[in-house]
C-alpha angles and dihedrals in degrees: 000000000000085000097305121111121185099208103216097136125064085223104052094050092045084056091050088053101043081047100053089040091055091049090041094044091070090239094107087063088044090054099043093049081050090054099041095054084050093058088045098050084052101051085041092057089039090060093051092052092052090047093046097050086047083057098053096041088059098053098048085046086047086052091051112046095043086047083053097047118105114222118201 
């Protein structure tokens, strides 16, 4: 389509209205902002999890290497 659109059909013109309607209605904005905190909720509570798990890595490693140490 490359952005031209040569309306024969009724229903493809309806669909390029209710399509420029949706981007000039601001609602598109409002949807992508709405997507967009939810990815970053979810990156946000990814990267907890991942903090929180290195954490918990280092401390077991931690655990295990001074319980292996030999002291004179």
């Amino acid at each position: 389509m490359n952005g031209v659109i040569a309306p024969t059909d009724s229903y493809i013109e309806q669909l390029q209205k209710d399509l420029d309607y949706y981007v000039d209605s601001g609602e598109r904005n409002y949807d992508m902002d709405k997507y967009q905190a939810i990815l970053d909720e979810t990156a946000r509570k990814a990267a907890k999890k991942a903090r929180k798990e290195s954490t918990k890595n280092t401390i077991i490693s931690y655990i295990s290497t001074e319980n292996n140490k030999v002291t004179v």
